[in-house]
VEXDREN-2710 file (C-alpha; in Angstrom, 1 decimal):
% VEXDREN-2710
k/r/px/py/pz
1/UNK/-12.7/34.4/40.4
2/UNK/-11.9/34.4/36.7
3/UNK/-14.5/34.9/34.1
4/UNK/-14.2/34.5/30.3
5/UNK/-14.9/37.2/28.3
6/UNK/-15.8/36.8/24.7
7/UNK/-15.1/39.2/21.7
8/UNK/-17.9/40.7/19.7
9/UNK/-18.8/39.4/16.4
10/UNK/-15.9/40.8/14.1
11/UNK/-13.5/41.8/16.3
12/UNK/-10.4/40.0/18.2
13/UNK/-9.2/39.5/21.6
14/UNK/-5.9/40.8/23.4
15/UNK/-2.6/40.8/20.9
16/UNK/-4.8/40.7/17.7
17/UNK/-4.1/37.0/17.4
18/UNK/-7.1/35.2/14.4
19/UNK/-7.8/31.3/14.0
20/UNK/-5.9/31.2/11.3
21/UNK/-2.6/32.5/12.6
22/UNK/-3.2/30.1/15.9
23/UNK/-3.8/27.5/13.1
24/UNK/-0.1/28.4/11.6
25/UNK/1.4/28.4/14.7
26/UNK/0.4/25.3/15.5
27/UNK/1.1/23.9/12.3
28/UNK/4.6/25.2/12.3
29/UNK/5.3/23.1/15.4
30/UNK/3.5/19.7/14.2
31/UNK/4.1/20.1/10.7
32/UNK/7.6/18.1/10.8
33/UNK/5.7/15.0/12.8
34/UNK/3.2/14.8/10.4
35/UNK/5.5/15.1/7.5
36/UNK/7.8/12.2/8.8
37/UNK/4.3/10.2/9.8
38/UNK/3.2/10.5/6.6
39/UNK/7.2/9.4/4.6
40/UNK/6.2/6.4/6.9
41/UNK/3.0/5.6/5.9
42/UNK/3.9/6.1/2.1
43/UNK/7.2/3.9/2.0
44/UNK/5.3/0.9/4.1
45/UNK/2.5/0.9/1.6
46/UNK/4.7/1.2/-1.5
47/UNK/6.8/-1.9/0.2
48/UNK/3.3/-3.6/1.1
49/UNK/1.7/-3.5/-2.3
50/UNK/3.7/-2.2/-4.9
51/UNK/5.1/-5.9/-6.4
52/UNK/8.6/-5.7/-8.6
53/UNK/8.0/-5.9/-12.7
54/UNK/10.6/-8.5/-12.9
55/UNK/13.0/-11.3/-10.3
56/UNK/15.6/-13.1/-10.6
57/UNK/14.2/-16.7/-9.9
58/UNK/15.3/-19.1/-12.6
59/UNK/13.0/-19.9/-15.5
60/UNK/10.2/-17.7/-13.8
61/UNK/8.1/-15.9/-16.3
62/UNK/9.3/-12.3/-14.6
63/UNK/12.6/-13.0/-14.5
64/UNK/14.4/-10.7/-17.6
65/UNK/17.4/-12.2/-17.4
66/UNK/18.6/-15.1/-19.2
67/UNK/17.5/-18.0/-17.3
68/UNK/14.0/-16.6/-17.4
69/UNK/11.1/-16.9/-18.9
70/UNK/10.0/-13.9/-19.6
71/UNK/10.5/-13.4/-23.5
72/UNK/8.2/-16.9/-24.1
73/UNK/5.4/-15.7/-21.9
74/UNK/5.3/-12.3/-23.3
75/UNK/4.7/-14.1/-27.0
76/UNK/2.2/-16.2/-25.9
77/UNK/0.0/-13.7/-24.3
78/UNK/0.3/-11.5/-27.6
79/UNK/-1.2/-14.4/-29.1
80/UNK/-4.0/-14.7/-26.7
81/UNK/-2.2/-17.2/-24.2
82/UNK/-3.6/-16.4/-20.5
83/UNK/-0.4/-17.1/-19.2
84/UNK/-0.4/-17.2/-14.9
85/UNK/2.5/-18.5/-12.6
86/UNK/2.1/-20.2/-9.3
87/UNK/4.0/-21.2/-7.0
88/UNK/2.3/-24.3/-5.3
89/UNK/0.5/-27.0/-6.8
90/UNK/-3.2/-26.2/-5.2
91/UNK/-2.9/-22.7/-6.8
92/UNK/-2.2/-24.5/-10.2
93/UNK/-5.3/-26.7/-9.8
94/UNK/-7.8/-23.6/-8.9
95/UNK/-6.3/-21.9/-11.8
96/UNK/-6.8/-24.4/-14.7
97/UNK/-10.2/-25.6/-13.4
98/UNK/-10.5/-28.6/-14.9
99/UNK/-8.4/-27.6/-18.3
100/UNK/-5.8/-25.7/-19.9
101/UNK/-1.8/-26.1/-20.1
102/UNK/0.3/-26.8/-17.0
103/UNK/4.3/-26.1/-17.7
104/UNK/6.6/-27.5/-14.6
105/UNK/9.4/-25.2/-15.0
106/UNK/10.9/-25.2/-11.5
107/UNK/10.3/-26.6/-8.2
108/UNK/12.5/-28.0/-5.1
109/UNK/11.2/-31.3/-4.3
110/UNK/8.0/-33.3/-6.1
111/UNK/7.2/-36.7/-3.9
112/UNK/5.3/-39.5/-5.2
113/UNK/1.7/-38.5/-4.1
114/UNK/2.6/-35.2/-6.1
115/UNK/4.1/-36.5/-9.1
116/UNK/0.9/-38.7/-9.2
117/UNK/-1.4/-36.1/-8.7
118/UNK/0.1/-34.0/-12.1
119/UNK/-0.5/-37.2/-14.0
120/UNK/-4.2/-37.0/-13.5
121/UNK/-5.1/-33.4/-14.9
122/UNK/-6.4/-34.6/-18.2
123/UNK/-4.9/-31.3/-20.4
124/UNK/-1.2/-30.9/-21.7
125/UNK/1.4/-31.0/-19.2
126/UNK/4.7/-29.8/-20.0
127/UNK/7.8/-30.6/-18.0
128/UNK/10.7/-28.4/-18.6
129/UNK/14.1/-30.4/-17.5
130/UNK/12.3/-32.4/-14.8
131/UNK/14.7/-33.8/-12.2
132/UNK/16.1/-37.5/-12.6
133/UNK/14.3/-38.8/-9.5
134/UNK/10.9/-37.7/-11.1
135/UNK/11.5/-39.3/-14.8
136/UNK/9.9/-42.8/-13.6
137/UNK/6.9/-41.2/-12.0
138/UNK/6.2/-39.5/-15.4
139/UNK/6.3/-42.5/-17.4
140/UNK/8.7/-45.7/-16.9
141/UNK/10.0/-45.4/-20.1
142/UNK/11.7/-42.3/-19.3
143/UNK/15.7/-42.4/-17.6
144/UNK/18.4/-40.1/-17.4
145/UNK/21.3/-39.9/-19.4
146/UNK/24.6/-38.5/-18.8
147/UNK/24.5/-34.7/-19.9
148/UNK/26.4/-33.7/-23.2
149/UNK/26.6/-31.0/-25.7
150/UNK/25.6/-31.4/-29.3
151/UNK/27.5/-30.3/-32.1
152/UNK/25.5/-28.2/-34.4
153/UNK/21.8/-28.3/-35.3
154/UNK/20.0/-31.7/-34.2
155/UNK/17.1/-31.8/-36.2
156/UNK/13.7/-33.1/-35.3
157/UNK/13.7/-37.1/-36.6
158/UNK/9.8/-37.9/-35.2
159/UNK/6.0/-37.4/-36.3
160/UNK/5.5/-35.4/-33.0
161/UNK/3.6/-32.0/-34.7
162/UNK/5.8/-29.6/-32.4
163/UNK/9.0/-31.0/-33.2
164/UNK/8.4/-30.8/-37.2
165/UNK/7.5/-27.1/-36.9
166/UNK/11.4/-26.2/-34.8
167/UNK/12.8/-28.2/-37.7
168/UNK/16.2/-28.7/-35.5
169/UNK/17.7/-27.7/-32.2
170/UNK/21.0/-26.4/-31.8
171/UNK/23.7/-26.3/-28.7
172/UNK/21.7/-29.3/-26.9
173/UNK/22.5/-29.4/-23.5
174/UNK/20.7/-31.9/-22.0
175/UNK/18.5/-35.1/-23.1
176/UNK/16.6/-38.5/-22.0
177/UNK/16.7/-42.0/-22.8
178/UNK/13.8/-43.6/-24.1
179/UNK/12.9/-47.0/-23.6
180/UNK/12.0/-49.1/-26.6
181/UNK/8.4/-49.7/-27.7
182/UNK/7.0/-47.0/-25.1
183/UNK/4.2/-45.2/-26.3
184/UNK/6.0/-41.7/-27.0
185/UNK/8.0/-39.7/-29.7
186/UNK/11.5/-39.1/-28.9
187/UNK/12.7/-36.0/-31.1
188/UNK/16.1/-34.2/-31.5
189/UNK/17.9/-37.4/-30.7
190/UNK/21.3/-37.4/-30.1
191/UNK/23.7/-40.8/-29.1
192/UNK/20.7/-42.5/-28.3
193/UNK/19.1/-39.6/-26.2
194/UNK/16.1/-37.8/-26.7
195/UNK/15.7/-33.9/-26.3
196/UNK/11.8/-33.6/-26.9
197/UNK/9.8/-36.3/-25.6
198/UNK/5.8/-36.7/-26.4
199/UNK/4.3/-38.9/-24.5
200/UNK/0.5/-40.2/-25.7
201/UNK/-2.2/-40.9/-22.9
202/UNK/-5.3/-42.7/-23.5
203/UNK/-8.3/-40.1/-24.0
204/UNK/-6.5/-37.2/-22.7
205/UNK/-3.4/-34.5/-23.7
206/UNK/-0.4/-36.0/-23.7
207/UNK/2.7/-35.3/-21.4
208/UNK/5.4/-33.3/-23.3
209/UNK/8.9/-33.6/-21.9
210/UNK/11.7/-30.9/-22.3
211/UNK/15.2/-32.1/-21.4
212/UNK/16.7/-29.2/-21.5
213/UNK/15.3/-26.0/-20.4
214/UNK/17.3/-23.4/-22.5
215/UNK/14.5/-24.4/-24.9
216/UNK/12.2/-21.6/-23.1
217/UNK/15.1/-19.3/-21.4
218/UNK/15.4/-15.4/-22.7
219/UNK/18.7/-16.3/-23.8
220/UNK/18.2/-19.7/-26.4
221/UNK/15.0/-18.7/-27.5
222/UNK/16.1/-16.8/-30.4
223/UNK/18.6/-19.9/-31.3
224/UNK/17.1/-22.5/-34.1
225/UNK/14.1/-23.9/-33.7
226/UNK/14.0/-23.0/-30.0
227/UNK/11.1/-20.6/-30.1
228/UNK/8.9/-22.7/-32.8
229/UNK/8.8/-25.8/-30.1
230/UNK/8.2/-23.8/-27.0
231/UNK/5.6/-22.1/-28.8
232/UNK/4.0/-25.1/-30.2
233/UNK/4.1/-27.0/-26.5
234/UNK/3.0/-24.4/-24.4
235/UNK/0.5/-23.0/-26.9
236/UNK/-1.9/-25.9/-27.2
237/UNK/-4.7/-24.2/-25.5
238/UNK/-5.8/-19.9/-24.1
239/UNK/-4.5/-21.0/-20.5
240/UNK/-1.3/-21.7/-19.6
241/UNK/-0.7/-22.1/-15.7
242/UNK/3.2/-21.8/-15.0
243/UNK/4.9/-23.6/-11.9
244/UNK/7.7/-22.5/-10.1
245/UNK/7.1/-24.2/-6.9
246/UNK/8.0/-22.9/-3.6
247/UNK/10.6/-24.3/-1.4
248/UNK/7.7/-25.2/1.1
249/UNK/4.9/-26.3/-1.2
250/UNK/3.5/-30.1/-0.6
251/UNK/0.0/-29.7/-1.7
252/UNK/-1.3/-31.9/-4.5
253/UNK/-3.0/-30.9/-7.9
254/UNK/-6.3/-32.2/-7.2
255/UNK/-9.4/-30.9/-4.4
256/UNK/-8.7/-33.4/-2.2
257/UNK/-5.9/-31.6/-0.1
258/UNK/-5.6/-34.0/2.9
259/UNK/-2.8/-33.8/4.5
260/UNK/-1.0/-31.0/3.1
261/UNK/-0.4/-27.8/3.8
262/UNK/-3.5/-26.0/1.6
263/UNK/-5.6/-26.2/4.6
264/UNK/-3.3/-24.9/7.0
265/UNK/-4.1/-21.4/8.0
266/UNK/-1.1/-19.2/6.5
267/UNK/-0.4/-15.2/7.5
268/UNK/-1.3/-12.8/4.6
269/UNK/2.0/-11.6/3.1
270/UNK/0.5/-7.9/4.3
271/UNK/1.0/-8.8/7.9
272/UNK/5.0/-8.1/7.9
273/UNK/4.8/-5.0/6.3
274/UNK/1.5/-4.0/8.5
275/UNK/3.4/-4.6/11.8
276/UNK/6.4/-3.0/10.8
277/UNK/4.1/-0.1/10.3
278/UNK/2.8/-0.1/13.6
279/UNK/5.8/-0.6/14.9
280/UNK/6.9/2.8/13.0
281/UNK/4.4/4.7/14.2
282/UNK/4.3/3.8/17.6
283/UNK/8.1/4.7/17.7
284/UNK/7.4/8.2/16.5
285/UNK/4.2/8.5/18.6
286/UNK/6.7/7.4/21.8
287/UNK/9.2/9.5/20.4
288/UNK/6.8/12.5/20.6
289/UNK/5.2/12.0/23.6
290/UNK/8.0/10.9/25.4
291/UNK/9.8/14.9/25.3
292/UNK/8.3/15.8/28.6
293/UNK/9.4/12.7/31.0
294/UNK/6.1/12.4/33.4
295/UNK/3.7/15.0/34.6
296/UNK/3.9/18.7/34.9
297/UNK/5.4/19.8/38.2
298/UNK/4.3/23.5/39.8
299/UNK/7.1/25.6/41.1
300/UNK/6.2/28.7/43.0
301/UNK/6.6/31.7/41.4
302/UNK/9.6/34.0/41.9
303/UNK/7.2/37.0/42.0
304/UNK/3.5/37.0/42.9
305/UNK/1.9/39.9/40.3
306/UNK/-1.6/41.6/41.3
307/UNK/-4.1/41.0/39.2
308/UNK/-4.6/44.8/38.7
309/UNK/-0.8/45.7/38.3
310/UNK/-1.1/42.7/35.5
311/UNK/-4.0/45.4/34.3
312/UNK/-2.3/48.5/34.3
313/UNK/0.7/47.2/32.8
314/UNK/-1.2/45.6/29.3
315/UNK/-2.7/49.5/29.5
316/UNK/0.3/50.5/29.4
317/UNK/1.8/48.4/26.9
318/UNK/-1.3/49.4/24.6
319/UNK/-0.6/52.8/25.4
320/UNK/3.4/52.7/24.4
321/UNK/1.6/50.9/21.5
322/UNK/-1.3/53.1/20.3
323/UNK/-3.7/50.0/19.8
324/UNK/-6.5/51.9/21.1
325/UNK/-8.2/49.1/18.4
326/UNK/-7.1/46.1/20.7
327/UNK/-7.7/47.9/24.0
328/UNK/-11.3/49.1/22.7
329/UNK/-12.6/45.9/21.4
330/UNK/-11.0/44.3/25.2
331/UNK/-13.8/46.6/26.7
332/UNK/-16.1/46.5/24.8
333/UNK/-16.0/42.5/25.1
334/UNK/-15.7/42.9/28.9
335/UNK/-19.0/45.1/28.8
336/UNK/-20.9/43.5/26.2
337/UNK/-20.0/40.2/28.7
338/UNK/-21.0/41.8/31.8
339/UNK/-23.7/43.3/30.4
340/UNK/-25.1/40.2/29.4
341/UNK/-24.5/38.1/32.5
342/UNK/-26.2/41.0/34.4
343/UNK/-30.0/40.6/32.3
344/UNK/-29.7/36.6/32.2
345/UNK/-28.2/36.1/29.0
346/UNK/-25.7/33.7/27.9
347/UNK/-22.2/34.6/27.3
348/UNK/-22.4/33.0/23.4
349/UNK/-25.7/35.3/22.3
350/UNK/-25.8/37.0/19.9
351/UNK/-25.3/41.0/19.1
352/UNK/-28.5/41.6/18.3
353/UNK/-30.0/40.1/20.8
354/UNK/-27.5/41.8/23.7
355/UNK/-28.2/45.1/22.2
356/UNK/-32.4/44.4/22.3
357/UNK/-32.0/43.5/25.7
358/UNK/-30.0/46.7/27.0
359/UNK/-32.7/48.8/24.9
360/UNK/-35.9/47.6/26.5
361/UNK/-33.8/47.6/29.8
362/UNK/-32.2/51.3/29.8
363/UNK/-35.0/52.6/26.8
364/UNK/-32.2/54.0/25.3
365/UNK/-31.9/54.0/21.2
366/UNK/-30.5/50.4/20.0
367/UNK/-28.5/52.3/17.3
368/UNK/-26.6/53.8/19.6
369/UNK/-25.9/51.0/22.1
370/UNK/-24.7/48.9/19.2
371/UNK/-22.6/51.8/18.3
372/UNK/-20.9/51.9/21.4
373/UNK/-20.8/48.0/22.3
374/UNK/-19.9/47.5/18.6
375/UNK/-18.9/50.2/16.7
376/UNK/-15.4/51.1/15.0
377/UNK/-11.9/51.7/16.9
378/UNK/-11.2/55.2/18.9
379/UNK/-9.9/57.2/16.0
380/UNK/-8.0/58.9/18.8
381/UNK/-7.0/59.2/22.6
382/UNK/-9.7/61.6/23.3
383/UNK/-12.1/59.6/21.4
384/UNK/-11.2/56.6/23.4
385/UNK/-11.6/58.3/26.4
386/UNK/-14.7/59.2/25.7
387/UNK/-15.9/55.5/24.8
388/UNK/-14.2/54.4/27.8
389/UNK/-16.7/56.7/29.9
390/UNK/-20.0/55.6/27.6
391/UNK/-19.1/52.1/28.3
392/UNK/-18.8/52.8/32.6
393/UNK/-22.3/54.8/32.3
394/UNK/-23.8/52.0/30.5
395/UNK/-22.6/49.6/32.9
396/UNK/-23.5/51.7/36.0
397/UNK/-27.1/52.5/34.6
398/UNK/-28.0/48.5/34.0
399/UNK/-26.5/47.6/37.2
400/UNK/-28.6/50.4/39.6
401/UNK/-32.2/49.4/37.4
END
């Protein structure tokens, strides 16, 4: 029968071994796992939430390049322009509440209900080179025309406020017709076509029409009058909600989303990246686990050791060497142990309390029982000898009272 036998207060057991150098030893052979779990758990959070400072999507307001859009937002939010994309049309509608600027830069396919719905928000509305099959939905006065290049600067020709402040336009790429007597201003004209198209609406902002979109891109905006009507347009009021719709988008700009996909429940973009995490880590978990392929299995031993040749050959060892300190504070802890198992202690009390209790037992002095249960290492062999001896008479003197 086995019994374990706890060092003294201060002192250590067997080979010398402290917490702390268990600690580093088992550090030593996790540290690797937790430094790969942890190159894991960084990357999938930077992938998760860390968003890119600019794309490549055309005419989106992060987009550097020169089909973007980035130079025009960046000016109006130095002058106090609130300037937010979106990429579906029930995002655009929380966001203006009610007010503010919406600019249509890009999008995939409008339908009718959609187009419809745009028409009602009563602020400006800007459409940047809107698509042929959307012109008549806009306003029936608008048609394409077939695209051509302008030579030199176009100037403005019209009473529309945005138009007289660019002055003139040059390399025109693209432009509208216009039908006669239609409630708009039709500005940069060129062969009949219009560039800039304001269209009025009774009691509310009106509709501004931009043929050609290198008006707003990184790379025309410096060119003429480019940046003076952008500006102007997309300026009117402190919030300007920018669409670039998504591929998938056919909700409506309005609260009443019937029908469309603003009600359907949608996965957070986190969830990818979240199971991929998991995924990660229970890899590396398997991974670790999996080194030992099922449960421990005994073999018999070779060569079956006595339990007291196992003790005379750690003396001996000891002996060959001379840590009297580690073969002292072994029996001491063995005594103080048996000791206090024999007057109906517990194996976890205190010195002070062990050494009280062998005092009133033997009546011997306390100073000298914690001296020899606790005091410093042999200085020599004799000396160990000698504490060797103390510690048997103390045992045999508790046991026979």
């Amino acid at each position: 029968m086995s019994r374990t036998v706890t060092a003294p207060e201060g002192w250590t057991l067997g080979d010398g071994s402290t917490a702390g150098k268990v600690a580093s030893a088992r550090w030593s052979r996790v540290r690797w796992l937790a430094i790969v779990l942890t190159l894991v758990v960084v990357g999938v959070l930077v992938a998760t939430f860390a968003r890119p400072s600019s794309n490549s999507v055309p005419l989106s307001i992060d987009n550097t390049g020169s089909d973007g859009a980035r130079a025009v937002a960046q000016i109006l939010r130095g002058q106090g322009v609130d300037v937010q994309e979106v990429s579906t049309l029930s995002e655009a509608y929380r966001a203006l509440d009610g007010g503010g600027t919406l600019a249509l830069a890009s999008y995939v396919f409008l339908d009718d209900d959609q187009v419809a719905s745009i028409a009602t928000h009563p602020g400006d509305v800007v459409w940047i080179e809107p698509a042929p099959y959307v012109l008549s939905g806009i306003d029936p006065a608008l048609s394409a025309s077939v695209p051509t290049v302008s030579e030199g600067p176009v100037p403005a020709r019209c009473a529309a406020p945005a138009a007289q402040s660019a002055v003139s336009l040059t390399d025109v790429r693209a432009s509208l017709q216009v039908s006669a007597g239609a409630p708009a201003e039709a500005c940069f004209v060129t062969d009949g076509s219009a560039t800039y198209v304001e269209l009025s609406r009774d009691g509310e902002r009106p509709v501004h029409v931009l043929a050609d979109a290198g008006v707003v891109t990184n790379g025309s905006l410096a060119v003429d009058g480019a940046a003076a009507l952008a500006l102007h347009v997309l300026g009117h009021d402190s919030r300007l909600v920018w669409y670039v719709g998504d591929d998938a988008d056919d909700t409506l700009l309005s609260a009443d989303q019937t029908g469309s996909t603003y009600l359907t429940p949608r996965a957070p973009e986190w969830l990818t990246a979240g199971m991929i995490a998991l995924l990660l880590v229970a890899l590396v978990a398997a991974f670790h686990q999996g080194r030992r392929m099922g449960p421990l299995v005994t073999e018999p031993l070779p060569v079956i050791v006595r339990a007291s040749e196992a003790t005379r050959g750690r003396g001996r060892l000891y002996r060959r060497g001379k840590a009297r300190g580690h073969a002292a504070a072994a029996l001491r802890a063995g005594a103080a142990s048996r000791l206090a198992a024999r007057l109906s202690l517990s194996r976890h009390s205190q010195r002070a309390a062990v050494v009280s209790a062998i005092a009133l037992h033997t009546r011997r002095d306390p100073g000298s029982i914690d001296s020899l249960l606790y005091g410093p290492p042999p200085a020599d062999d004799a000396a160990f000898m000698r504490l060797v001896a103390e510690l048997d008479a103390l045992e045999s003197e508790v046991s026979a009272s």
